[in-house]
C-alpha positions, 0 to 999 in steps of 0.5 A, a space after each residue: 500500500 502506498 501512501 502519497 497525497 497523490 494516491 488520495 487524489 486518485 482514490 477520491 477521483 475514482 470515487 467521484 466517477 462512481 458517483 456519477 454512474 447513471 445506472 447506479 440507484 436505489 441501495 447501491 446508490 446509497 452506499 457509494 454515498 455513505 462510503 464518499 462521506 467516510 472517504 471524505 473524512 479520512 481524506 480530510 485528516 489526511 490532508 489536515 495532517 500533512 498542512 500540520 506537518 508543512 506548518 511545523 516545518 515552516 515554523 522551525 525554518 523560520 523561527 528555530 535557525 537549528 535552535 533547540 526546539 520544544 519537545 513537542 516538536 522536535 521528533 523525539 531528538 530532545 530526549 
C-alpha cells in the first residue's frame, strides 16, 4: 500500500466517477454515498495532517535557525 497525497487524489477521483454512474440507484446508490462521506473524512485528516506537518516545518525554518526546539516538536531528538 502506498501512501502519497497523490494516491488520495486518485482514490477520491475514482470515487467521484462512481458517483456519477447513471445506472447506479436505489441501495447501491446509497452506499457509494455513505462510503464518499467516510472517504471524505479520512481524506480530510489526511490532508489536515500533512498542512500540520508543512506548518511545523515552516515554523522551525523560520523561527528555530537549528535552535533547540520544544519537545513537542522536535521528533523525539530532545530526549
Amino acid at each position: 500500500m502506498r501512501n502519497t497525497l497523490g494516491d488520495l487524489n486518485n482514490h477520491l477521483f475514482a470515487q467521484l466517477e462512481r458517483l456519477s454512474d447513471e445506472d447506479i440507484k436505489g441501495e447501491e446508490l446509497k452506499e457509494e454515498i455513505n462510503r464518499s462521506k467516510a472517504m471524505m473524512g479520512v481524506a480530510k485528516n489526511i490532508i489536515d495532517n500533512g498542512s500540520l506537518v508543512l506548518e511545523s516545518q515552516k515554523f522551525i525554518d523560520d523561527r528555530f535557525n537549528n535552535e533547540e526546539l520544544p519537545k513537542m516538536l522536535d521528533g523525539g531528538k530532545n530526549v
